[in-house]
N, C-alpha and C positions, 0 to 999 in steps of 0.2 A: 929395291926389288926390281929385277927386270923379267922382260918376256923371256919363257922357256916353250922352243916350240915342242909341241907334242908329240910323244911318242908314236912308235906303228904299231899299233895295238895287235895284229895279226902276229905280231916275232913273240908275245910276252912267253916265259917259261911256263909250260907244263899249266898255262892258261888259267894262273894268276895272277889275279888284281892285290895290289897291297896298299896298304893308306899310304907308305908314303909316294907313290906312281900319283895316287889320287889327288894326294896335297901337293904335290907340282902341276902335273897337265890340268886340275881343273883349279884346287882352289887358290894357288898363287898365281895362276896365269890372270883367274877373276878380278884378282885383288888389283892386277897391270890395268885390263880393261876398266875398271871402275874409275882411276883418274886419268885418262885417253883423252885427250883433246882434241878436234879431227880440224886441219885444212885444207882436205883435198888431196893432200900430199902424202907420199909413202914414208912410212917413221911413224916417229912417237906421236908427232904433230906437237901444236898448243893452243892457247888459248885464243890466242890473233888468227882472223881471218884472209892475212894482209896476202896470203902466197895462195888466195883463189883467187884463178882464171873465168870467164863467164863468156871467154870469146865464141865458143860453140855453142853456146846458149842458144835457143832459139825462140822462144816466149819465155816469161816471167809472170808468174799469174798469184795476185794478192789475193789474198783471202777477205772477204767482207768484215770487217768487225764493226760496222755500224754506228763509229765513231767518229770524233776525229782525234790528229795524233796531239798529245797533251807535254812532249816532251823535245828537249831540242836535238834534232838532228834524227829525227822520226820520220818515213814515209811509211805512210798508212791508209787503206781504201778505207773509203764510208761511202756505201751504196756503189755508183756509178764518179764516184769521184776522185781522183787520188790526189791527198795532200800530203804536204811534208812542213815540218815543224822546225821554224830556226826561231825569233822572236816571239812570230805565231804562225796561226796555221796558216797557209797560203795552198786555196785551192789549185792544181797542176792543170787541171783539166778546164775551170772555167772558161767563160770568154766574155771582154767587154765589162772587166772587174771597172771600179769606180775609178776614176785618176788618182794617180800616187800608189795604187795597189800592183804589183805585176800580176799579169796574166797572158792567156792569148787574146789577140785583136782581131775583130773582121775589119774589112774594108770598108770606108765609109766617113763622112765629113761629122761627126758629130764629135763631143769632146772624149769619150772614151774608146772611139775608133782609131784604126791606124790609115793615113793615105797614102791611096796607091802612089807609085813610083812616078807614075806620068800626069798626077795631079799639077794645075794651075791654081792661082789662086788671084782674086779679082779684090782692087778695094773701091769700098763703098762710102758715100759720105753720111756720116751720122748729122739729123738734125738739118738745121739751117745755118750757116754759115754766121757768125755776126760780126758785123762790120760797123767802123764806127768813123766819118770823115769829118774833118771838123769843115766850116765856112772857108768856101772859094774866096781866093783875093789878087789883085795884081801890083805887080810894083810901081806900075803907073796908075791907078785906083788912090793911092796916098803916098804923097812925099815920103821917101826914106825917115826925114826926122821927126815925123809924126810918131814913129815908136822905137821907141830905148828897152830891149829886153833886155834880160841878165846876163851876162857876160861875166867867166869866172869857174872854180871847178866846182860851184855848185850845181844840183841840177835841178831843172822846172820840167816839171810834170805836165805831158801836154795831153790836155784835154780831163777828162773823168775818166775812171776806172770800167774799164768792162768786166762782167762776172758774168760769162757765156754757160747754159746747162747743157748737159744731154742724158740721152738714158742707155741702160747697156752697159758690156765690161767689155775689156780689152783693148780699147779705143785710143788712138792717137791721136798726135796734135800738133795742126802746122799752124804756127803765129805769125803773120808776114804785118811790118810797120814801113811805114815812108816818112821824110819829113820833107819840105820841099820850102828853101829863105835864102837870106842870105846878107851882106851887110855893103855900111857903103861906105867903106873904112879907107883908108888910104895912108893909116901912119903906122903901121905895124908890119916891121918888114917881115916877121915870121910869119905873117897869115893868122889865121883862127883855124882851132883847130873844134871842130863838131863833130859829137859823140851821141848818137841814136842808144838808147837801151829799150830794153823788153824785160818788166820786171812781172815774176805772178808770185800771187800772194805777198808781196814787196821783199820778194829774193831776184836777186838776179839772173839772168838767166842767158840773155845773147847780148851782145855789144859790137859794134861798128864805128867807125871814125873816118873820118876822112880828113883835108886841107882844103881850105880855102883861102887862096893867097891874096893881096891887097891889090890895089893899083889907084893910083893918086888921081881923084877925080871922077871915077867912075866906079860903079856899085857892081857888086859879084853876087851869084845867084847860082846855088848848087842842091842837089836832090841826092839824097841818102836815105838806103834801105836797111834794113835787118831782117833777121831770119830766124826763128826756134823752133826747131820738133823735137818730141819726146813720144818716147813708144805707147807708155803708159798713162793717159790724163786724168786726171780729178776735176768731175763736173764741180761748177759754182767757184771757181775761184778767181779772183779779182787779176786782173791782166791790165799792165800799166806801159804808158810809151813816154819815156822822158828822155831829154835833151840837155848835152850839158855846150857851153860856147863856151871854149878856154881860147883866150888871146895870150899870143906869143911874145908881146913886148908890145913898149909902146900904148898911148892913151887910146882909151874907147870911145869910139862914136856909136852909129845909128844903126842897128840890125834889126831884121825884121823874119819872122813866121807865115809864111805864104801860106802853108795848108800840110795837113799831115794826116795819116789814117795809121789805122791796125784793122787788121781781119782775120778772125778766129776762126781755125775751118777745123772739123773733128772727122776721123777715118776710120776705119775698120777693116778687115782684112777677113775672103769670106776664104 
């Protein structure tokens, strides 16, 4: 059935109505209207809204329903709020929602604010630094052959473990180690080669090496550093500095440990 437009009722004959005028211009034109679909547009229309424009629009004004929306893909007022529903509800209007929620942000340094554009940001030391230096020594203090350390790719742990705290989250961590020896070798053309680590919790973490080459007759004396930061730290865990002395050829003689440190320093970013 389609639309039949209406007659001009002023022409009818001798100003008769007859059912059938009737059952065209009202009750089958009814029968059109009753399934009309409207989008805006001139026609039949349908059921999609897809061919409204809202560019003239100039306010949009929600009706209160005092809820919120319970469905996906729902915007909906409750009170002064307006949400809209995709997993769940997420107020549009809030501000300063908890972190991980979207919202709007004000301005401001706290964890659910946003900062401004021309912010700095300063770091701070958490706690007290700790430091650990083993007994000063000299290589004229005792003969070279007074001490035979290990030599080889295994390695010796120097000193005891530190297990520095602090309190607080988001905290960094700079672990700075030295070791300061050296040997008094003279048969090894390739040198010794010494290897500083930084292990925490007895994982590895930083490693350095250097050379130290021989010379026949006279003793070598070399200082080696290493270096570890990590964005994120975990108070309480054990921080270790060990040293490995690998020779390159040729028999071992007499090497010696001058003195060695680590120091644990924890940061923050305000």
């Amino acid at each position: 059935m389609a639309w039949t437009t209406p007659r001009d009722w002023t022409g009818i004959s001798q100003d008769i109505v007859t059912a059938a005028m009737l059952n065209v211009d009202v009750r089958d034109n009814l029968g059109v209207l009753s399934t009309h679909a409207h989008t805006g547009a001139a026609g039949q229309g349908a059921s999609s809204m897809s061919g409204l424009t809202l560019a003239a629009l100039a306010t949009l004004t929600f009706a209160d329903q005092s809820a919120n929306p319970d469905a996906a893909g729902e915007l909906q007022r409750n009170g002064n709020d307006l949400l809209f529903y995709g997993a769940s509800a997420v107020n549009l209007t809030a501000a300063d929602a908890v972190a991980g929620t979207a919202s709007l942000r004000t301005l401001g340094t706290t964890s659910v604010k946003a900062a401004a554009g021309n912010h700095t940001h300063e770091v701070e030391e958490v706690g007290t630094p700790l430091v650990y230096l083993s007994a000063s020594g000299t290589a004229g203090g005792l003969a070279w052959s007074d001490v035979t350390e290990v030599v080889g790719t295994s390695e010796t742990v120097l000193g005891a473990a530190q297990s520095p705290t602090f309190s607080g989250s988001d905290v960094g961590r700079v672990v700075s180690g030295f070791w300061v020896g050296g040997h008094n070798d003279g048969a090894h053309a390739g040198g010794f080669d010494y290897t500083l680590r930084i292990y925490i919790n007895s994982v590895l973490k930083a490693s350095n090496t250097i050379n130290l080459p021989v010379s026949s007759g006279s003793s070598k004396a070399k200082a080696i550093s290493v270096e570890y930061t990590e964005e994120s730290a975990t108070s309480g865990q054990a921080v270790e500095l060990r040293i490995i002395r690998e020779a390159l050829g040729g028999s071992v003689e007499d090497h010696r440990t001058l003195g060695f440190g680590i120091v644990n320093t924890f940061l923050k970013a305000q």
